[in-house]
C-alpha positions in Angstrom: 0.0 0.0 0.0 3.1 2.3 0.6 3.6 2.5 -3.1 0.3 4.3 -3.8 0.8 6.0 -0.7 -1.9 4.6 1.5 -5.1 5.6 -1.2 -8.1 3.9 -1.9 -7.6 3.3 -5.8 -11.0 2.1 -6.4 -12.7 4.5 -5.1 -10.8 7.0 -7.0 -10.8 5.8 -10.4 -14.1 4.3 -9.8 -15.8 7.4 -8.2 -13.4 10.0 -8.2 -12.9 10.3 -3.9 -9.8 10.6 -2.1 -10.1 7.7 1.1 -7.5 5.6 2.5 -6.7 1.8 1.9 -7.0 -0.4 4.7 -6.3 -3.2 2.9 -5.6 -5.2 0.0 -8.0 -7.2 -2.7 -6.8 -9.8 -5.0 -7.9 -9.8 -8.0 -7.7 -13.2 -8.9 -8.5 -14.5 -5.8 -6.5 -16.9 -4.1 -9.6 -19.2 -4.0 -8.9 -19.4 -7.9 -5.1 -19.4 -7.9 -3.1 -19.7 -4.3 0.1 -18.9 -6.6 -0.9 -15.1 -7.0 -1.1 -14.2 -3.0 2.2 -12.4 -3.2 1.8 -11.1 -6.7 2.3 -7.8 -7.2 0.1 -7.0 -10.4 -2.4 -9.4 -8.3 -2.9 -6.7 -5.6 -5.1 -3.0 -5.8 -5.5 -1.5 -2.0 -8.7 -0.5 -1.3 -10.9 0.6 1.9 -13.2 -1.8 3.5 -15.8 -0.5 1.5 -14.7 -0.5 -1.5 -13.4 -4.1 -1.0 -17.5 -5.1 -0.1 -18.5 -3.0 -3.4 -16.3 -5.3 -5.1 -16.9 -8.3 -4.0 -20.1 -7.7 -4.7 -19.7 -6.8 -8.4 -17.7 -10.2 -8.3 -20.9 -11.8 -7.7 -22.9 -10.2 -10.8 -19.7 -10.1 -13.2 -16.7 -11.2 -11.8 -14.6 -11.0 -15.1 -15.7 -7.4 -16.2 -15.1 -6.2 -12.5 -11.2 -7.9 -12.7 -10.6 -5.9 -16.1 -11.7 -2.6 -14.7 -9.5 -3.5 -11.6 -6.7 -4.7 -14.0 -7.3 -1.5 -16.1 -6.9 0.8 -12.4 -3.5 -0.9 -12.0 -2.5 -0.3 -15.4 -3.0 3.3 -15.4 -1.2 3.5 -11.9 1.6 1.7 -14.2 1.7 -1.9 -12.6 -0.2 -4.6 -14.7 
């Protein structure tokens, strides 16, 4: 979380707010592939709410959810 300085980057991309991550999400999740834990390009810090928000998207379209996520990272330059 240090590299992005602590911020919520789903909640900014998605919504444009400033809010602090107080955690990781995987975005393959390790359910689906245990090898990815530690991977970098694997991991978007979020805040407890935006992780809920997403894990709830995962439940209506869990592979168009992933690309947005996968698209956040790649703008931040990781992916």
């Amino acid at each position: 979380m240090a590299k992005y300085n602590g911020i919520d980057l789903w909640a900014l991309h998605q919504h444009g707010r400033l809010e602090y991550a107080e955690t990781v999400h995987h975005i393959v999740p390790t359910s689906d592939d245990e090898n990815l834990f530690f991977i970098f390009s694997n991991l978007i810090p979020v805040s407890r709410a935006s992780h809920d928000e997403i894990h709830m998207l995962y439940k209506t379209d869990k592979q168009a959810t992933q690309k947005i996520l996968m698209a956040i990272l790649s703008q931040e330059g990781i992916g």
